[in-house]
Backbone as ProteinMPNN parsed JSONL, in Angstrom:
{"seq_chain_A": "XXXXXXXXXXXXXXXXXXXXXXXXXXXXXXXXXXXXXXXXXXXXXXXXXXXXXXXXXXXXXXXXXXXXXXXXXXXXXXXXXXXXXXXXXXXXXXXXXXXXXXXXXXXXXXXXXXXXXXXXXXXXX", "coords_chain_A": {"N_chain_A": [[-39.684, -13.135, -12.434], [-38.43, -10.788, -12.732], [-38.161, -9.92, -10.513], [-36.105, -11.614, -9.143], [-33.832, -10.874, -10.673], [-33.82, -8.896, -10.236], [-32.711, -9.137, -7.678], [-30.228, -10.631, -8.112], [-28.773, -8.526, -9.126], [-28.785, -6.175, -6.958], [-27.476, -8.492, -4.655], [-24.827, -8.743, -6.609], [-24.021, -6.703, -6.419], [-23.535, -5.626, -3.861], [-21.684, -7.358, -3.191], [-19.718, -7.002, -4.624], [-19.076, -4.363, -3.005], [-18.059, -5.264, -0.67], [-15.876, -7.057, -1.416], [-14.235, -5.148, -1.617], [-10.777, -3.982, -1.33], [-8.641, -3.917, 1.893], [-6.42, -2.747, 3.841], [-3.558, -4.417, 5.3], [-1.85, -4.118, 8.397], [1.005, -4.592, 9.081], [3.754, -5.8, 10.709], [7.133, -5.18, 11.451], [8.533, -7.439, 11.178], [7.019, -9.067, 10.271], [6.082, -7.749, 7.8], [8.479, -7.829, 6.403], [9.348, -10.239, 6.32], [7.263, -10.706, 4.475], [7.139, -9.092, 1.938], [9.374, -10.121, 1.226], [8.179, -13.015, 0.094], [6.551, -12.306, -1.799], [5.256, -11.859, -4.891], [5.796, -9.433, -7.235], [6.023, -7.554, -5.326], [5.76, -3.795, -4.184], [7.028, -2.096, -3.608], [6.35, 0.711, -1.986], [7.346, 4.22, -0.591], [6.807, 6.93, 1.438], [7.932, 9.088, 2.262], [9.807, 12.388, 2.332], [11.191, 13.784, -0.683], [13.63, 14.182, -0.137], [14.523, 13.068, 2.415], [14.469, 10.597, 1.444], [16.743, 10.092, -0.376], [18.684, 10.664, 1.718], [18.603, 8.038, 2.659], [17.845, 4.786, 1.195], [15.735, 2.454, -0.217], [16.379, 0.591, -2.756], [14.75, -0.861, -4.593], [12.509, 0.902, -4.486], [9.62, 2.809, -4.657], [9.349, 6.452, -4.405], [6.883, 8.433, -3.177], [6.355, 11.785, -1.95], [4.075, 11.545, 0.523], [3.42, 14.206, 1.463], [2.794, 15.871, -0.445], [1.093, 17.699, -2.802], [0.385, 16.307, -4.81], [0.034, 13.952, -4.331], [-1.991, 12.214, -4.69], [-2.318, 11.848, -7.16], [0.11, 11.069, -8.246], [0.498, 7.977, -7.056], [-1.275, 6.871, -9.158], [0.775, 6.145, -10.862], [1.773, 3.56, -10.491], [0.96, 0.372, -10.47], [-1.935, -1.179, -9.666], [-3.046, -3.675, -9.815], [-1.099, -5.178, -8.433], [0.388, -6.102, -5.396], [1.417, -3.438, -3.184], [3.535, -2.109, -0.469], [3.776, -0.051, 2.118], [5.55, 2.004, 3.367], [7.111, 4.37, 5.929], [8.938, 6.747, 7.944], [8.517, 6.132, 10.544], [5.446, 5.273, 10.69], [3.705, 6.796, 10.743], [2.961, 8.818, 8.436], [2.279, 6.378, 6.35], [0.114, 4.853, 7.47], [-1.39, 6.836, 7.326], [-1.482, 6.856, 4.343], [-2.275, 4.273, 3.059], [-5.236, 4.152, 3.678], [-5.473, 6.309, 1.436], [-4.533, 4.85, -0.6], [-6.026, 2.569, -0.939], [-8.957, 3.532, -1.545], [-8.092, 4.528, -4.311], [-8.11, 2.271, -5.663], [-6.349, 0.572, -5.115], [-5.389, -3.09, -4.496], [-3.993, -5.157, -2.953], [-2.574, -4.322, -0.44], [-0.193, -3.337, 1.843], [0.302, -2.021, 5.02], [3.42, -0.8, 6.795], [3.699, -0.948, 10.059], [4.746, 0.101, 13.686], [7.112, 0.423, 13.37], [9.657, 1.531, 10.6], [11.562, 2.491, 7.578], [14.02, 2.315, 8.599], [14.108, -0.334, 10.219], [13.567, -1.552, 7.923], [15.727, -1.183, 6.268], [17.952, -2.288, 7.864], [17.791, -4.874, 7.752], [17.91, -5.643, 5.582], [16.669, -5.571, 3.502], [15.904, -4.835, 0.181]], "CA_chain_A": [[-38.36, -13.181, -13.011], [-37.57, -9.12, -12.762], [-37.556, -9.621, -8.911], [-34.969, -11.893, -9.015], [-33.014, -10.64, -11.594], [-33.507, -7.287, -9.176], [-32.261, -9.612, -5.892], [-29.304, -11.173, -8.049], [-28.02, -7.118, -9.35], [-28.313, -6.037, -5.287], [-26.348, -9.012, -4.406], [-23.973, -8.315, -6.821], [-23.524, -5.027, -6.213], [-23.468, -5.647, -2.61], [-20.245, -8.211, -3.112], [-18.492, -6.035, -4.797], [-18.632, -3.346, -1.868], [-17.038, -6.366, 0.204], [-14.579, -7.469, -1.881], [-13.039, -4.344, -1.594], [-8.937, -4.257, -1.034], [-8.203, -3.799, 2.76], [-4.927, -2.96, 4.09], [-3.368, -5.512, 6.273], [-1.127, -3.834, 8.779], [2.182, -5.782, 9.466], [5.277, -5.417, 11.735], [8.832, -5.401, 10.703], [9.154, -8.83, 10.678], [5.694, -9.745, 9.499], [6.354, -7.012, 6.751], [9.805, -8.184, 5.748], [8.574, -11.793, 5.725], [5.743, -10.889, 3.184], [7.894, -8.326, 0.751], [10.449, -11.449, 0.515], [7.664, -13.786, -0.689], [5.601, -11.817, -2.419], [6.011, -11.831, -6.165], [5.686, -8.351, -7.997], [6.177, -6.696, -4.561], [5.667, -2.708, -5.111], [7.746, -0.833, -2.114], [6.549, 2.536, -1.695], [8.196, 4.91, 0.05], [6.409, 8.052, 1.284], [9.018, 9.878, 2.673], [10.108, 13.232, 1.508], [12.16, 13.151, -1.564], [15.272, 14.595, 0.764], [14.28, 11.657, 3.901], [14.441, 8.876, 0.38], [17.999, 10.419, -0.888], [19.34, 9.941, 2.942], [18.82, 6.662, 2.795], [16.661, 4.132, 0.653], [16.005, 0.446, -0.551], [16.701, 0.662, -4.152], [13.695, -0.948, -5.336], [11.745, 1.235, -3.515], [9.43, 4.431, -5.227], [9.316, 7.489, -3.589], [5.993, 9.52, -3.197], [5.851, 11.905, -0.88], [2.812, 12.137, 1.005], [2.764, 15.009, 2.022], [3.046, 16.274, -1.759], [0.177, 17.351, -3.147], [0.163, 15.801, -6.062], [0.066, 12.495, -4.162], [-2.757, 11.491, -5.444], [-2.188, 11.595, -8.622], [1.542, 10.086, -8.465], [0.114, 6.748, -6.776], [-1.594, 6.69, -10.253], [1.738, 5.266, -11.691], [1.886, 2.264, -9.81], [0.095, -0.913, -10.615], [-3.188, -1.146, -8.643], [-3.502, -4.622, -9.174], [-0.131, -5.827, -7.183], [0.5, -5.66, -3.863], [1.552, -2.547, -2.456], [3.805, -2.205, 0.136], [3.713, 0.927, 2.105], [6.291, 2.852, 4.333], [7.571, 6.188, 5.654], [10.225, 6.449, 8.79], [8.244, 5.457, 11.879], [4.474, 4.748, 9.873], [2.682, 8.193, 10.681], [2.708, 8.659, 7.116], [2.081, 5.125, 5.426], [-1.053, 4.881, 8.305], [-2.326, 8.002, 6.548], [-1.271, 6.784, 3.037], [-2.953, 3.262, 3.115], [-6.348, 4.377, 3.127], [-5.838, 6.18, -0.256], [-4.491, 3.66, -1.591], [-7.118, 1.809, -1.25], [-9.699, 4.968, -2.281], [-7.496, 4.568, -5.452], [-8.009, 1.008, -5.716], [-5.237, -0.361, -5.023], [-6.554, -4.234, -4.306], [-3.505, -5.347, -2.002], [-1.963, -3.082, 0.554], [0.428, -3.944, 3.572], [1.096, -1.092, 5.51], [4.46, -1.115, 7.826], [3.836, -0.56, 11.738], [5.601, -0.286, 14.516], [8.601, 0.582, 12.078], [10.078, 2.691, 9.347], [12.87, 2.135, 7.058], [15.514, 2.143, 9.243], [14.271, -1.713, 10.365], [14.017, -2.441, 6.653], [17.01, -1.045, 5.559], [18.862, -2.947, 8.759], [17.23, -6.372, 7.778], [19.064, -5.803, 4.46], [15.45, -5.749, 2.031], [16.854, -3.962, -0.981]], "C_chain_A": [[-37.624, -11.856, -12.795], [-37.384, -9.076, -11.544], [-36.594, -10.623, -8.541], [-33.966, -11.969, -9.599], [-32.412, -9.308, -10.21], [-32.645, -7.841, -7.979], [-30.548, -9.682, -6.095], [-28.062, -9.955, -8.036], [-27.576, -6.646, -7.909], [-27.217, -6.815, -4.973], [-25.245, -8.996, -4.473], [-23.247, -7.765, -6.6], [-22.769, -4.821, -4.746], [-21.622, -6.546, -1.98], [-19.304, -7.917, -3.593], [-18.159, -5.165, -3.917], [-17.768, -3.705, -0.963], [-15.733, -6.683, -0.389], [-13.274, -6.308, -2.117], [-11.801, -4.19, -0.981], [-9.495, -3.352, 0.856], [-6.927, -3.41, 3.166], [-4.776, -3.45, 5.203], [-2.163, -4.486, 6.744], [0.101, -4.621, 9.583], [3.441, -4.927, 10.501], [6.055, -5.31, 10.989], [8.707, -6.329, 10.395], [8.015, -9.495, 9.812], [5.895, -8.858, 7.401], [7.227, -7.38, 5.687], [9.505, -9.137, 5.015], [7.815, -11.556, 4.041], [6.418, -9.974, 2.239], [9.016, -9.508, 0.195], [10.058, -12.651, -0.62], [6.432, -13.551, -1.261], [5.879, -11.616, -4.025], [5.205, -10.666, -6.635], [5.493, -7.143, -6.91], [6.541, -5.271, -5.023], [5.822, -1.793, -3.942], [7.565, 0.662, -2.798], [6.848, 3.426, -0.696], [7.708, 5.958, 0.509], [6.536, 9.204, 2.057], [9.138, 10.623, 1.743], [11.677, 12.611, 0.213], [13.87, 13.488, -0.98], [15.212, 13.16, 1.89], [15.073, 10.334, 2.77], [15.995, 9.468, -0.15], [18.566, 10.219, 0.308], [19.539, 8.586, 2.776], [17.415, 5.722, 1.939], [16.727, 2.713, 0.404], [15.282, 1.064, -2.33], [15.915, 0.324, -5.166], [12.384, -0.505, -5.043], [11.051, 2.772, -4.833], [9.011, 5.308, -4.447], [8.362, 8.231, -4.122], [5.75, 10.063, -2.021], [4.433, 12.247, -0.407], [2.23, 13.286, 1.105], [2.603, 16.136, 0.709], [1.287, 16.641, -2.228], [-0.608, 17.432, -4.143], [0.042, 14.214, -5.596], [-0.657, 11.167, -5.082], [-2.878, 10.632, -6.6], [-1.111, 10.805, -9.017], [1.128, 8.767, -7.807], [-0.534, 6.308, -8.285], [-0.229, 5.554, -10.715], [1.872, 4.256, -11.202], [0.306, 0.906, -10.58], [-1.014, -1.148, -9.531], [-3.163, -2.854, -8.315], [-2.247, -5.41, -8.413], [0.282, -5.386, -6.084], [1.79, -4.87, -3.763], [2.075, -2.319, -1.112], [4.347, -1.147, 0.716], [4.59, 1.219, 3.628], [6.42, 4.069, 4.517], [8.815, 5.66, 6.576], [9.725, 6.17, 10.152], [6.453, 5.333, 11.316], [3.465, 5.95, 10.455], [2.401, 8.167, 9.419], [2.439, 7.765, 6.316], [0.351, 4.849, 6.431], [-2.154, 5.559, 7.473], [-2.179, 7.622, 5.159], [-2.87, 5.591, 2.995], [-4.385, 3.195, 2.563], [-6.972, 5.541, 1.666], [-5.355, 5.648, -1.028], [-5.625, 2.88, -1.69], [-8.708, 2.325, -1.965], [-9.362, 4.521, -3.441], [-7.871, 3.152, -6.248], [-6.973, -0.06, -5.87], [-5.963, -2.058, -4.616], [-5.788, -4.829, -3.434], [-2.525, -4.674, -1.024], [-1.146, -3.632, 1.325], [0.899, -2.636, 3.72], [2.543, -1.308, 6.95], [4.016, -0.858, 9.328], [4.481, -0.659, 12.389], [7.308, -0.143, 14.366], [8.791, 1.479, 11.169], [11.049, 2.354, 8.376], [13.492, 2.098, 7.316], [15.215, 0.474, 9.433], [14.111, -2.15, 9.14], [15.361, -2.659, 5.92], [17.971, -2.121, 6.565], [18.255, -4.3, 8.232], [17.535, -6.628, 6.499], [17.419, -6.454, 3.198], [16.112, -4.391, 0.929], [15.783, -3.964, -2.003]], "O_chain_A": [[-36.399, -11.803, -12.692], [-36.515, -8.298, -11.15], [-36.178, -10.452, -7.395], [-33.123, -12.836, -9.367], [-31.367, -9.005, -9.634], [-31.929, -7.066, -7.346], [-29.7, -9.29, -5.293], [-26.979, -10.013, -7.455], [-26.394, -6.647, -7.565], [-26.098, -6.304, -4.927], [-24.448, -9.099, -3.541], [-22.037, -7.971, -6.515], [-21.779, -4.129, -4.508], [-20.863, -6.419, -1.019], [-18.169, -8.295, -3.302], [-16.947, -4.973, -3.818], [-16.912, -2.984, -0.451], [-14.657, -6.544, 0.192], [-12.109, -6.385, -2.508], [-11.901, -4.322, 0.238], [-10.382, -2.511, 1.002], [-6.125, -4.072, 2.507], [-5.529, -3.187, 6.141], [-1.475, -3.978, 5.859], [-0.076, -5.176, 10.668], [3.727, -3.763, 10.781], [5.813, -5.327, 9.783], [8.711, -6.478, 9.173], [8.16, -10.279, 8.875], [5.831, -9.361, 6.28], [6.995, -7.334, 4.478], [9.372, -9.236, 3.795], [7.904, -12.111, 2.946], [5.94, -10.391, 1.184], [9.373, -9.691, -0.969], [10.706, -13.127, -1.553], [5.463, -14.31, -1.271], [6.974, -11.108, -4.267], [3.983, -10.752, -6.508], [5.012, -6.053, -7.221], [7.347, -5.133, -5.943], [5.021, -0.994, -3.457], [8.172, 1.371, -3.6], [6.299, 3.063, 0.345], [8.315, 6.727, -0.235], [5.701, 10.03, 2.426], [8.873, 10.308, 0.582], [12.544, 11.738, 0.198], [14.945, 13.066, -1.406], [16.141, 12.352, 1.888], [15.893, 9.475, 3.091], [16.451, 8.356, -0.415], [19.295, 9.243, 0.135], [20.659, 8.075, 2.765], [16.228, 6.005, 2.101], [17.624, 1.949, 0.762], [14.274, 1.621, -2.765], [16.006, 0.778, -6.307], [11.352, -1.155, -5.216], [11.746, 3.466, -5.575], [8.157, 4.928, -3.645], [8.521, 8.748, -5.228], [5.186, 9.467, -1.103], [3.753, 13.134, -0.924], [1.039, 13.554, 0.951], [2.266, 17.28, 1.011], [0.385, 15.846, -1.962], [-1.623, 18.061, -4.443], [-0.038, 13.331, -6.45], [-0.368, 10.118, -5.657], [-3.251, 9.502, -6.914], [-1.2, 9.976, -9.923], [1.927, 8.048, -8.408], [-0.189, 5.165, -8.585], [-0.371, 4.338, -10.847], [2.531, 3.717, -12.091], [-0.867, 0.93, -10.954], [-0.594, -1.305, -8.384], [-3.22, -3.361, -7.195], [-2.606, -6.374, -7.737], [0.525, -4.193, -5.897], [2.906, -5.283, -4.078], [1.156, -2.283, -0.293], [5.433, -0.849, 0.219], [4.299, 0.735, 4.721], [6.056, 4.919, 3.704], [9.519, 4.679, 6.333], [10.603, 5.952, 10.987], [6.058, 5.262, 12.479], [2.272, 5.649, 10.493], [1.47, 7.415, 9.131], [2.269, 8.248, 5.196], [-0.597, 4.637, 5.674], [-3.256, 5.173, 7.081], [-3.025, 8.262, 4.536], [-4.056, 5.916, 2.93], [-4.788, 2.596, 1.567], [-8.071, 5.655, 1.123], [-5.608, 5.827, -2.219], [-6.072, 2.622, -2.807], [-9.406, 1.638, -2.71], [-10.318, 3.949, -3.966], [-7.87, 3.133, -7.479], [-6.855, -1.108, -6.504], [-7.184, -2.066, -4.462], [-6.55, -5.374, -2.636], [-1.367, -4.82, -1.418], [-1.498, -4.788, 1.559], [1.664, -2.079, 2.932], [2.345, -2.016, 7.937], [4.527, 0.262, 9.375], [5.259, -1.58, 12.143], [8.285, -0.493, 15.03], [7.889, 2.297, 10.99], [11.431, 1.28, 8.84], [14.318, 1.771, 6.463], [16.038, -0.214, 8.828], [14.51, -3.307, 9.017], [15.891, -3.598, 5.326], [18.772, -2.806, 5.93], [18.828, -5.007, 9.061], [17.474, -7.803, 6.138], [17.314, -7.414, 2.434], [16.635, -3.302, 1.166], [15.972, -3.428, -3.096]]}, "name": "protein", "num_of_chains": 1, "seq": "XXXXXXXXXXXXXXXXXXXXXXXXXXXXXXXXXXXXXXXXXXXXXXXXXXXXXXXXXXXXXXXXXXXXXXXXXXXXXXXXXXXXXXXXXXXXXXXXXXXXXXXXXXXXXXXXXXXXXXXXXXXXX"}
């Protein structure tokens, strides 16, 4: 009985390491698509706070990356809704992504191939 109590704890343990959040990397349009029909969508922004005063999408929060307090400001966000991560051409959301997920964030989309200029032009607000 204790060695398969011991097999079922491993298992466990082992399916939790799996079930850990991924980030799915999307296009513009794949991106757009999925922030439109996503419910409790959680645009982050991680552009400097001068780049996010140029220009922004309004329901958008601004941490910059390169801040470094990052860490700790991803804290305020909701871990368990999906996470939707930009900068201005995805150098920075590339590099974000994987601490979000460190953090536990549990759904991620990072932008590729793109930046906020194709969000802001595709009129996501």
């Amino acid at each position: 009985m204790k060695a398969r109590s011991l097999f079922l704890f491993i298992l466990f343990s082992f399916s939790l390491s799996i079930l850990k959040a991924q980030t799915t990397n999307l296009t513009p349009q794949e991106f757009i698509a999925k922030v439109k029909t996503t419910k409790d969508a959680q645009l982050l922004d991680v552009r400097t706070p001068q780049e996010w005063e140029a220009g922004k999408i309004a329901s958008s929060n601004c941490i910059n990356y390169n801040d470094a307090a990052f860490k700790q400001q991803i804290e305020k966000l909701d871990k368990n809704k999906p996470v939707f991560v930009y900068c201005a051409a995805g150098g920075r959301s590339s590099k974000a992504a994987p601490i979000l997920q460190q953090a536990g964030f549990k759904y991620i989309y990072n932008l590729t191939g793109g930046g906020y200029k194709d969000l802001a032009s595709a009129g996501v607000k």
